[in-house]
N, C-alpha and C positions, 0 to 999 in steps of 0.2 A: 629577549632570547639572544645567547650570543652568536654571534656570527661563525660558520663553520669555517674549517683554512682555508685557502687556496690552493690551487696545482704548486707545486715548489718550482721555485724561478731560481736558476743555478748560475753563478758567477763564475768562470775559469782567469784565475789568476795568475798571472805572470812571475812574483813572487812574496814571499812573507815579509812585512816588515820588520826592521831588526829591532832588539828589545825596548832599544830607549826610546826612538820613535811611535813603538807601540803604547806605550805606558805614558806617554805625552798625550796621545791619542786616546786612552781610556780615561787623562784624567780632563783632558777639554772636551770630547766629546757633549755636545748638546744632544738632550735626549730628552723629549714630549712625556713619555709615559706612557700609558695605558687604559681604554677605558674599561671596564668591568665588563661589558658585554661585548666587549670584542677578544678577537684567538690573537694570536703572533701571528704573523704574515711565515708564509712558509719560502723560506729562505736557505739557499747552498753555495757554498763556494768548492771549487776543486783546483786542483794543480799536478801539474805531471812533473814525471823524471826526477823526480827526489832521490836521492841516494843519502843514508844514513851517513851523519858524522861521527865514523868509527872510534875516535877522540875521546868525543862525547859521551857514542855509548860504553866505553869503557869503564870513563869518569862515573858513569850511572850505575854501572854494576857493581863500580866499588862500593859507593854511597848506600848501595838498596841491599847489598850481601847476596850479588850474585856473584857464581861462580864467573869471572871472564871466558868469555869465548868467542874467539874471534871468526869462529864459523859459523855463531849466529846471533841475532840480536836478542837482547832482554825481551821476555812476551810482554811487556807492560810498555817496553821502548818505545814502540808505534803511539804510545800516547801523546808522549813527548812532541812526536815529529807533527800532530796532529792539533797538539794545543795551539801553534800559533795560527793554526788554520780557520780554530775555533774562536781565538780572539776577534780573527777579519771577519767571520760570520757577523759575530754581536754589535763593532764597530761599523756596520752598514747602516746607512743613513734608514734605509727602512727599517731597520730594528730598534726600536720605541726605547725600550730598555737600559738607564744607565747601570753601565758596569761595574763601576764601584760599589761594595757592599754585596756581591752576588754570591751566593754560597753554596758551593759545591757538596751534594748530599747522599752522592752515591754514581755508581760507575760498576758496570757488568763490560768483562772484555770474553769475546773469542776470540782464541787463537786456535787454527785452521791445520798451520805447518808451522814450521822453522822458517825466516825468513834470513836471507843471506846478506850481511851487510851489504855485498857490492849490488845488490838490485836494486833495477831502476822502478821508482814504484809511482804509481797514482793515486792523491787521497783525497778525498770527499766529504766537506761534513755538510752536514742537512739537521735542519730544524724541524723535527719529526713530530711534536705535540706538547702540547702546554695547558695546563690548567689552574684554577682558583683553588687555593689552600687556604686558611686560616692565618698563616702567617705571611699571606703573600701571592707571588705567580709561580708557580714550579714550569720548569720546559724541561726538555729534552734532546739532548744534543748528541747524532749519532755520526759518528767518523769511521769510513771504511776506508781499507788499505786494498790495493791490487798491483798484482806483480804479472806482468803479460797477461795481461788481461782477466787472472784469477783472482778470486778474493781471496784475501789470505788469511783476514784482520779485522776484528770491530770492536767496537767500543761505544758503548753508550752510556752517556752522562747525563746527568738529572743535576738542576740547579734551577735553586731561590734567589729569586730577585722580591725583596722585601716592599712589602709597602701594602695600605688600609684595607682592607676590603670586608663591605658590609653582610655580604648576601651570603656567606658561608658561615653554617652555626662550628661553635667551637666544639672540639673534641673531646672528651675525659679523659685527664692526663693517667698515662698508664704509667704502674710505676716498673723497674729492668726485671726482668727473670732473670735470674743468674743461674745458668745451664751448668751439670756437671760434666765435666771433658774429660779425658784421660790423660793427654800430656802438658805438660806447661814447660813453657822457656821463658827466662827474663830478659831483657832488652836493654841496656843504660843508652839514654839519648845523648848526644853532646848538646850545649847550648848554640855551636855555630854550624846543629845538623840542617836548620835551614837554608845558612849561607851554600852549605854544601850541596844540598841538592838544589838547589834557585842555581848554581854553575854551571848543573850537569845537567839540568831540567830545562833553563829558560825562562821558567815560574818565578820571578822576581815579586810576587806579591809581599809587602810591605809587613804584612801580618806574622812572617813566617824569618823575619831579616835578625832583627833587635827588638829590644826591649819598646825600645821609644820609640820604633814604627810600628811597631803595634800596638802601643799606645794613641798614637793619632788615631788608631781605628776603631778606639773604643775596646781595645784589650788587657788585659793587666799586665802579661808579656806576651813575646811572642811567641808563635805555635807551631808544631811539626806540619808539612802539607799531609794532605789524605793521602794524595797518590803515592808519595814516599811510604807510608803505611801500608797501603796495599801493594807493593811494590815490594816491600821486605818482606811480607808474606808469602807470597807467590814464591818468592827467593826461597823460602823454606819447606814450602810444600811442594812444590810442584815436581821435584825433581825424588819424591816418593811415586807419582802418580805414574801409570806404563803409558808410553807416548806423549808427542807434541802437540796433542789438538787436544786442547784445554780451555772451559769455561770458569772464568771466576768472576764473580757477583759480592758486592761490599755495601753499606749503608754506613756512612759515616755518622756516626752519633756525636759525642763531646769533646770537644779541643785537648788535644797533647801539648801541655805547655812546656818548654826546654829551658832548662834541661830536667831532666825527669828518667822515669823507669816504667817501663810500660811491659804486661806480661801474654803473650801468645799464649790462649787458650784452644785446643783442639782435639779432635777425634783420631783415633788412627785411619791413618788414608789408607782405603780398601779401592776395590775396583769399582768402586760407585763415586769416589772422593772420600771428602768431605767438613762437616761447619766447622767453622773456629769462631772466637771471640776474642780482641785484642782489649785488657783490662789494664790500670792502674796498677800498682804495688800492692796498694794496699786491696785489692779484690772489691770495691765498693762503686767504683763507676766502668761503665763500657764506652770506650773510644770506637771499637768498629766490629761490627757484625757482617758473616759472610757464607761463603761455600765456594768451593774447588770439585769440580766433576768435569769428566774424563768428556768428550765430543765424540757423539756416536756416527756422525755423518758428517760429513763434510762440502764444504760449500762449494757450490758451482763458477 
């Protein structure tokens, strides 16, 4: 029987390391593994008085096709400021898990309000639940933002760390629905779309660089990131949608290999939201499935 979590033991960090230090650290990192009948150790890090680098987020809204605005940040931004927080989570010596190879499978954000670049914010990620899959360990990483003491911001990410496991029987592969949408847009990628947003992002993952770093990773080229994905999206709907307190929810399915043409499938956004699906050119495979709905309450 496995072991249920623990209470979460939370770390206040003084500050993030910068990229290349980080990415030295994900690739030396020593890391035990997992028994099968054991959870993750429930684990948090936080850090205060962050303030956005407006720079940054500028170079991000160009990359992801938002409108610039400097009266408030991208609703996806907070991911950004949040990843590297996520990285020092995983890089704690109590967290079993090597890094590399870990795949990011999906991500639901609320957003609350507008938040103002010049705010000073506090953010938090926590290791909320993890379980056995078929292809692995799935966990769940949830990052909240707060600005004087309100929440403003979250984000919760779901990711696979690969590796054997006996005790969970396999699934039957289902094969895509292909859903009918009302509007379609098509998208041309550049091939250096991940140099550009790994700038604006931080996200340096190797996968998403060149050709031949995602080739060491066992890729044939390299690939667009998710969160760019979801991030162009957002860019395109959200700004149908009445108001700023916005829920959106994605499941990343199949790699976008760049340079490439990827086409935004969707519904007309009503006062409910609503699904899209981001397809191939040629309409035969699904990169990401999702929904955009409106936040009926707001957080304390």
């Amino acid at each position: 029987m496995r072991k249920p979590m623990n209470q979460t033991s939370f770390q206040e960090l003084d500050q993030i390391s910068g990229k290349l230090r980080m990415y030295g650290r994900v690739i030396t990192a020593g890391k035990r593994g997992l028994s099968e009948d054991d959870y993750l150790p429930r684990l948090g890090v936080s850090i205060h008085k962050q303030q956005a680098d407006i720079a940054k987020a500028g170079d991000y809204a160009k990359v992801c096709g938002f409108e610039v605005d400097s009266s408030a940040l991208p609703m996806s931004f907070p991911h950004v400021m949040s990843f590297g927080l996520q990285m020092e989570l995983m890089l704690l010596p109590e967290f079993p898990l090597p890094l590399l190879g870990i795949v990011h499978l999906g991500n639901r954000i609320r957003n609350y309000r507008k938040i103002l670049p010049q705010e000073s914010l506090d953010i938090t990620v926590e290791l909320v639940g993890d379980r056995l899959v078929e292809k692995g360990r799935e966990m769940d990483l949830e990052a909240k933002v707060y600005a004087s003491g309100q929440l403003v911001w979250e984000g919760l990410s779901t990711y696979l760390s690969r590796c054997k496991v006996k005790h969970v029987k396999a699934k039957a592969k289902k094969l895509p629905v292909f859903a009918e949408f009302e509007n379609k847009l098509e998208w041309k990628l550049a091939d250096d779309l991940g140099r550009q947003y790994a700038a604006a992002s931080g996200d340096s993952n190797p996968i998403h660089l060149y050709p031949w770093t995602a080739k060491l990773l066992g890729f044939k080229r390299h690939i667009a990131h998710g969160m760019w994905s979801k991030a162009r999206i957002i860019a395109e709907l959200l700004p149908k949608l009445e108001g700023d307190a916005a829920e959106v929810t994605v499941e990343f399915k199949l790699p976008i290999f760049l340079p490439g043409k990827v086409v935004l499938h969707s519904n007309q956004v009503t006062a409910k939201g609503c699904n899209f699906e981001l397809r191939n050119d040629k309409n035969d495979k699904i990169h990401v499935v999702g929904s955009i709905k409106p936040l009926v309450s707001v957080a304390h």
